[in-house]
C-alpha positions as CSV (number, residue, x, y, z in Angstrom):
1,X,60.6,27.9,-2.6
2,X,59.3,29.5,0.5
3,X,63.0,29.6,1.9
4,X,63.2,31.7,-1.4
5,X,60.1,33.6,-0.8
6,X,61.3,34.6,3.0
7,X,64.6,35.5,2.0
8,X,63.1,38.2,-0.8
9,X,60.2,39.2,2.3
10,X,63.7,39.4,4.8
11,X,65.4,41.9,2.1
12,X,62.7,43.8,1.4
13,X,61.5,44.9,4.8
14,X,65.8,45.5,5.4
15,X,65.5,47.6,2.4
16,X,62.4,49.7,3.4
17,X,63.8,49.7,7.0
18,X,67.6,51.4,5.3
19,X,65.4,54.0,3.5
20,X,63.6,54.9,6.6
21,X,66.5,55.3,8.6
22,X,68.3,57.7,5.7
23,X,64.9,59.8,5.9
24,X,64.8,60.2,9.6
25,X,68.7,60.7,9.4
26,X,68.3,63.4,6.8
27,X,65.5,65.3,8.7
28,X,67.6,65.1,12.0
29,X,70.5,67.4,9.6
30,X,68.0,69.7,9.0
31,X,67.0,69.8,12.6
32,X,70.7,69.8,13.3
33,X,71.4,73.1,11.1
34,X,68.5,75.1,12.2
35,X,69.1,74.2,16.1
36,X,72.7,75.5,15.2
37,X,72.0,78.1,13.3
38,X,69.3,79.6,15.6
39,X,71.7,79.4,18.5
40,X,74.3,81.0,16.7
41,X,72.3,83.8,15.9
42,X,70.3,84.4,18.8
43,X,73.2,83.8,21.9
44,X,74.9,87.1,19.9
45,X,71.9,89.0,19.0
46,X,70.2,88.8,22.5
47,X,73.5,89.9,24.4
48,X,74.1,92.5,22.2
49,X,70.2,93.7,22.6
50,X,70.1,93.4,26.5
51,X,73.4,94.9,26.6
52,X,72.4,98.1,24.9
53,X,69.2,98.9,26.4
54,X,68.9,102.0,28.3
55,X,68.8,101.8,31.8
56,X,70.7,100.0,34.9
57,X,72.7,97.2,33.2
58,X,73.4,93.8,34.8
59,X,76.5,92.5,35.9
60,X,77.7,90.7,33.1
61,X,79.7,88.2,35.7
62,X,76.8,87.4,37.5
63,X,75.4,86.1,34.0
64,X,78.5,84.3,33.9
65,X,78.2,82.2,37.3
66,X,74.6,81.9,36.5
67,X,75.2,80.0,33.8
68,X,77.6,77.9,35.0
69,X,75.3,76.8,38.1
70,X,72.7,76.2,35.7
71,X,74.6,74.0,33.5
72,X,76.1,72.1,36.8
73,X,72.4,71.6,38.1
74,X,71.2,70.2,34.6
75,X,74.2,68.1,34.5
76,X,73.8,66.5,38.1
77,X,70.0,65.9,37.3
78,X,70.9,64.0,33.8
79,X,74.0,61.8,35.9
80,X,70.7,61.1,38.5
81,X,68.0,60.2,35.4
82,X,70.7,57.9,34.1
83,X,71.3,56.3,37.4
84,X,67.0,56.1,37.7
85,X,67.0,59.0,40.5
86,X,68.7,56.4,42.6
87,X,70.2,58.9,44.7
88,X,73.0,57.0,47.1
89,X,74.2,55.6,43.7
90,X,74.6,58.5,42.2
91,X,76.2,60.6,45.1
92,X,78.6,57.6,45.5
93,X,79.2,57.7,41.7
94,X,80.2,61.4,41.8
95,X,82.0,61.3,44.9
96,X,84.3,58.4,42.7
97,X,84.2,60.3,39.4
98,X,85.2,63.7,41.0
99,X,86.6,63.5,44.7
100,X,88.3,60.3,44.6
101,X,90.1,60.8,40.5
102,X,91.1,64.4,41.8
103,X,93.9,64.3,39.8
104,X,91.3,63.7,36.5
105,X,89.5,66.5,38.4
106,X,92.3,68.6,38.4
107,X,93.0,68.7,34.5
108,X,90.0,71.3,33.9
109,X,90.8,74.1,35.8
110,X,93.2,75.2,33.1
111,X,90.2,75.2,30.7
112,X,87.8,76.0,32.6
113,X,89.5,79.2,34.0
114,X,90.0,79.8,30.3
115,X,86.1,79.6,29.3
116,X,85.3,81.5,32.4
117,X,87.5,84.0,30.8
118,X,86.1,84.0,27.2
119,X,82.8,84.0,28.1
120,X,83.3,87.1,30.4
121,X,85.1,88.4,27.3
122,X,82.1,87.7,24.8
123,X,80.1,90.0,27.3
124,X,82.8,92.9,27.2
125,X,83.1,92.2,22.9
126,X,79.7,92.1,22.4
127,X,78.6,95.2,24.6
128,X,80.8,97.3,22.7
129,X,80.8,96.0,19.3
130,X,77.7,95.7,16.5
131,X,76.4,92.2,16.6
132,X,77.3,91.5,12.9
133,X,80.9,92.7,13.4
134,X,81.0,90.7,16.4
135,X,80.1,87.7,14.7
136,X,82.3,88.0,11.5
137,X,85.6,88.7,13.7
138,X,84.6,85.8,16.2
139,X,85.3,83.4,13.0
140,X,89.3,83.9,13.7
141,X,88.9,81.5,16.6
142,X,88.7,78.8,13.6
143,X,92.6,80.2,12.8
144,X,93.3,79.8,16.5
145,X,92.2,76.9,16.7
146,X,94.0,75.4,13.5
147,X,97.4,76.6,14.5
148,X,97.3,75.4,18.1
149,X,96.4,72.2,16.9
150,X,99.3,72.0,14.2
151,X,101.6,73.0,17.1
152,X,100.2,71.3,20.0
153,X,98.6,67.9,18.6
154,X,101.0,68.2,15.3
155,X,97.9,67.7,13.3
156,X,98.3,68.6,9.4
157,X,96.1,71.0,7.0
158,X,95.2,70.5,3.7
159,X,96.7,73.3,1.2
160,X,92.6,74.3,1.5
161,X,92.5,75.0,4.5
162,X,95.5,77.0,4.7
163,X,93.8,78.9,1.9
164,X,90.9,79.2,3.6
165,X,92.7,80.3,6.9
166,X,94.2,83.3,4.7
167,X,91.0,84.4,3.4
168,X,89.7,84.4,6.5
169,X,92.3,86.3,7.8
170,X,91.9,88.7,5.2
171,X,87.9,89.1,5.6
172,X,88.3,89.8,8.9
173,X,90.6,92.3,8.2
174,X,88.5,93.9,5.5
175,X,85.6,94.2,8.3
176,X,87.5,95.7,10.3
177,X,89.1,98.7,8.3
178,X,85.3,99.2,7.0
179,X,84.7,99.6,11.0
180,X,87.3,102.2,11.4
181,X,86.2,104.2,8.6
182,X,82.6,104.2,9.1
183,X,81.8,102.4,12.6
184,X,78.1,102.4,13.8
185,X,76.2,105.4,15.1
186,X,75.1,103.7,18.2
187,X,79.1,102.8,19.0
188,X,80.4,105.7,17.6
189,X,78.1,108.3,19.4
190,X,77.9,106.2,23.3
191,X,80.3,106.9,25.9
192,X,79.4,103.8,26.9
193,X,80.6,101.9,23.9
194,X,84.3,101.4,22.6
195,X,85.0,99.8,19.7
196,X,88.7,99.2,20.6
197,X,87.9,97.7,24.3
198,X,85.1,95.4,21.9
199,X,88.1,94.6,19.4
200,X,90.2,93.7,21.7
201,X,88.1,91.2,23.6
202,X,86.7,89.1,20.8
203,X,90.5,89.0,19.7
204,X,91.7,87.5,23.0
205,X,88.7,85.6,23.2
206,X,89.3,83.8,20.0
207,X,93.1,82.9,21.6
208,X,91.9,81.3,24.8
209,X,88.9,80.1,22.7
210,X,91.5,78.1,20.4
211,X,93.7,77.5,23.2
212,X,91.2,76.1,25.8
213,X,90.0,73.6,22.6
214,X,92.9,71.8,21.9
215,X,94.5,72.3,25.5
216,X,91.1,70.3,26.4
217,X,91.1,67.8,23.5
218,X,95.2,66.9,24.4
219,X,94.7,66.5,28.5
220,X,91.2,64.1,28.0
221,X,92.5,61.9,25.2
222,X,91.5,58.3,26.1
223,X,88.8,59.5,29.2
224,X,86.1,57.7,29.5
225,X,84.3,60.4,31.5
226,X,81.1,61.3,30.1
227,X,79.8,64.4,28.6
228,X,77.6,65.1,32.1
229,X,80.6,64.4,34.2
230,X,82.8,66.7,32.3
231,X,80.1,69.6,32.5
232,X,79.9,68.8,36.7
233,X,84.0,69.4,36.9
234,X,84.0,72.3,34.5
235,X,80.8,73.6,36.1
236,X,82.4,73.5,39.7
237,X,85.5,75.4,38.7
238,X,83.9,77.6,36.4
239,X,81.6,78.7,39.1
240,X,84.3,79.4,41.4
241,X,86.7,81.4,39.4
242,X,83.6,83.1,37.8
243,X,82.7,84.3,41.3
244,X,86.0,85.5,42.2
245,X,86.2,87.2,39.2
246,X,82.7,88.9,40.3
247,X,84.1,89.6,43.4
248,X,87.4,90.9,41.9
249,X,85.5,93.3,39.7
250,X,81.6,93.7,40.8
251,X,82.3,93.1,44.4
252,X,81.3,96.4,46.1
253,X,78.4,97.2,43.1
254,X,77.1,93.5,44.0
255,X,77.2,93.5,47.6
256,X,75.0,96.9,47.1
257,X,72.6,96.1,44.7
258,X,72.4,92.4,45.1
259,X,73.3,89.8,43.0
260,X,70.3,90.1,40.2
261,X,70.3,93.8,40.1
262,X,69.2,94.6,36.7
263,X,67.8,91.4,35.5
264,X,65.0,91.5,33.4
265,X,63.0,88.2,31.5
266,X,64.8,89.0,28.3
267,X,68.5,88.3,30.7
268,X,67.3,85.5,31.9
269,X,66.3,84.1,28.2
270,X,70.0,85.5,27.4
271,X,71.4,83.4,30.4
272,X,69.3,80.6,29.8
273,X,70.9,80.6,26.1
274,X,73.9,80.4,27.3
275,X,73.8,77.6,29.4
276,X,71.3,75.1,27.6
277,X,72.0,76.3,24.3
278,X,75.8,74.7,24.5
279,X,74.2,71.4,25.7
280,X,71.4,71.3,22.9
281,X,74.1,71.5,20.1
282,X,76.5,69.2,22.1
283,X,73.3,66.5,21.8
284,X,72.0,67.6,17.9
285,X,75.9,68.1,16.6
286,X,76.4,64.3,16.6
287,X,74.1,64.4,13.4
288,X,75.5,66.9,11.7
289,X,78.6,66.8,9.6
290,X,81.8,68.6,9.2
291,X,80.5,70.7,5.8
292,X,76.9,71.3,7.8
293,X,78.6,72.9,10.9
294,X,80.4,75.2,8.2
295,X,77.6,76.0,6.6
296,X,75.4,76.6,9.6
297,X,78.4,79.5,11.0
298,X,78.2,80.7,7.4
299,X,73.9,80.9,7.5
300,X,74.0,82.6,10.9
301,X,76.6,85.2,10.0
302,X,74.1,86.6,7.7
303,X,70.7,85.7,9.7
304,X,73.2,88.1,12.7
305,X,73.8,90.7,10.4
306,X,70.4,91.3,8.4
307,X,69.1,90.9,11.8
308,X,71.2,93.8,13.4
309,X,70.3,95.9,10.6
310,X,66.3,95.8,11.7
311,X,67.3,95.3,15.5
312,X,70.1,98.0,15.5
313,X,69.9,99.6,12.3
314,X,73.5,98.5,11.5
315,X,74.9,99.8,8.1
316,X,76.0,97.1,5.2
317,X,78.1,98.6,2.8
318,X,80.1,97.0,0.4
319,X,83.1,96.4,1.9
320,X,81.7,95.0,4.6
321,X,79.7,92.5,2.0
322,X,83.3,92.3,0.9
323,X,84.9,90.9,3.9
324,X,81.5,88.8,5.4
325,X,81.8,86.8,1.9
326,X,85.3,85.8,2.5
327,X,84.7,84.7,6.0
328,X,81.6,83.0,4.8
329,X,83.3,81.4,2.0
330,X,86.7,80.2,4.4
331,X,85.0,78.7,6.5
332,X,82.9,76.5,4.3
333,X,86.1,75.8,2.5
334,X,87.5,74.7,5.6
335,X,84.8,72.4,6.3
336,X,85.2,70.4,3.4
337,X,87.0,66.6,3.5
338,X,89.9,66.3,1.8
339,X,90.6,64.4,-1.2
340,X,91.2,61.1,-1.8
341,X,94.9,61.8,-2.5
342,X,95.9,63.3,1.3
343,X,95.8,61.9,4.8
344,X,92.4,62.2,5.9
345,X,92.6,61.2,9.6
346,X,94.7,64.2,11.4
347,X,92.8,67.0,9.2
348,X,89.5,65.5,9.7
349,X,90.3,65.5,13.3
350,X,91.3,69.1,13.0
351,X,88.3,70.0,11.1
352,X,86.0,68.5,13.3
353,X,87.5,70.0,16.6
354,X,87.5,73.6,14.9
355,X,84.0,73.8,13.0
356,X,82.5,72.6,16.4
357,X,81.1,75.7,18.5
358,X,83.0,76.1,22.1
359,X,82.4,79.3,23.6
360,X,80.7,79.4,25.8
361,X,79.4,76.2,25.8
362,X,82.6,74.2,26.9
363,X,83.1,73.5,23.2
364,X,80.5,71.1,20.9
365,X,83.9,69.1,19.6
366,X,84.7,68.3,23.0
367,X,80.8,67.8,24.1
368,X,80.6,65.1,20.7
369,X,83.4,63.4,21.7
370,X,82.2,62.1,24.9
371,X,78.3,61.6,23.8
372,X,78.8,58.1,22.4
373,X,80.6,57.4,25.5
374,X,77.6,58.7,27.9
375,X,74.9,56.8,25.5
376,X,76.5,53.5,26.6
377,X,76.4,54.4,30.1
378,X,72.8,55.1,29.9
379,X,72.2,51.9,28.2
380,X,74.1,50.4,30.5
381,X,72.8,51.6,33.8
């Protein structure tokens, strides 16, 4: 009888403990879309603010490299927290992970000379096209994505998601032929501003964006680097290319003014962004699902653009309306599972790598897949 009795106690409290975890599980996917959401948003909106106020400008490379230290310096002081600020461990440790595997070393520089790129390019797009515009035409990095992986990793799509590929191509396509017949005053009217230079940017950007992705997801199959390791190597190269691409384009202005000209608090909130923000979601992703991440990109398409219409007094017309909806719709189409009936493992796979944000982060999909990885470490050290 009181085995009986224990046994009902033992099951209850394991039932009240399940229903606890599910709520604090559910509240972390509302954290999880909000945290995405608002970086989304804000990352654009901020750039394209700073980068259209009157007066001396910043060096948009500088921002860059900025970043890239920052996210290198956070990176080292999480390896040296897990390692319990034991400092010879964690030199030695370091040393091991990124002198001694040189050859694991060696893998990023592709990638990370391709995000120093893109995230150089975001500066250019972003400087020269509306925020909301920006943000729509940014969603064709998904396509990018989606064919390098069917060509590259010969993953397979669901007829859905080839769908939704088309109809994003097409809303894309509708925003931009509502650009060129009526583009906004502030581009239209700048010398400073050119919407073909901005069009052109976001479109390369989405190809190395796509490219760097799957290029990084084929070459660290089977690591067992962590996360913070990853973010040291990329860090170092992407700091060293960024600077040569300063010096290759800024030099002379640099060496005049100095290497902050023109930052105010608002550029370093912008740059700050830029390199935490992509860490944040790297660590809040993980409790967020496929059809969330979709529908967080959908949410902060529209927070951008009724955002840029107070901010910038950007214009909304109905073909623009038009082309937004299909982009918003495609890519929550694209984050759904597939059904019961088709392979699920490559096209989850897929999905999961192309909903995740990488821009200028160093890509949430590849940040997720190491997390697990660096949580065992932790534990472990």
């Amino acid at each position: 009888m009181a085995v009986g009795s224990y046994s009902l106690a033992a099951g209850e409290k394991a039932a009240s403990q399940g229903q606890s975890q599910r709520d604090v599980n559910k509240r972390l996917k509302y954290i999880s879309l909000a945290v995405l959401v608002v970086q989304n948003a804000s990352l654009i909106l901020s750039i394209r603010y700073v980068r259209t106020l009157p007066g001396d400008r910043f060096f948009a490379t500088s921002a860059v490299v900025m970043a890239e230290i920052l996210k290198v310096l956070t990176s080292l002081l999480i390896i040296l927290l897990q390692k319990r600020f034991n400092v010879k461990e964690t030199a030695f440790f370091l040393v091991d992970s990124i002198v001694f595997q040189y050859k694991d070393t060696l893998k990023l520089a592709v990638p990370s000379l391709i995000y120093t790129l893109q995230n150089n390019l975001q500066y250019i797009a972003i400087s020269n096209l509306p925020a909301a515009t920006f943000q729509v035409t940014y969603q064709l990095k998904i396509l990018t994505t989606a064919l390098f992986s069917v060509m590259m990793l010969r993953k397979s799509l669901s007829r859905v998601q080839w769908v939704s590929l088309l109809l994003l191509f097409a809303g894309v396509a509708v925003v931009q032929v509502q650009q060129e017949g009526k583009k906004e005053a502030s581009v239209s009217d700048s010398s400073n501003q050119n919407y073909s230079v901005g069009l052109v940017a976001v479109v390369i950007s989405c190809l190395s964006s796509g490219f760097a992705g799957v290029y990084f997801e084929k070459i660290l199959k089977g690591s067992s680097a962590s996360v913070w390791v990853r973010n040291v190597q990329l860090g170092i190269f992407g700091s060293a290319l960024g600077t040569l691409g300063l010096w290759w384009n800024d030099g002379a202005a640099v060496a005049e003014r100095g290497f902050l000209f023109g930052y105010t608090d608002m550029v370093w909130c912008v740059i700050f962004n830029q390199a935490f923000g992509g860490l944040l979601v790297a660590v809040v992703v993980k409790y967020a699902d496929n059809i969330l991440k979709g529908f967080a990109t959908s949410f902060s398409i529209i927070v951008s653009t009724v955002m840029s219409i107070y901010l910038f007094g950007f214009h909304v017309d109905l073909l623009f309306t038009a082309g937004a909806g299909l982009v918003i719709g495609a890519v929550y189409m694209y984050s759904l599972p597939k059904t019961a009936g088709g392979s699920s493992s490559p096209s989850s796979s897929s999905s999961s790598s192309v909903s995740a944000e990488s821009s200028r982060t160093n890509g949430g999909a590849e940040m997720e897949a190491f997390l697990p990885k660096c949580e065992g470490k932790q534990k472990g050290s």
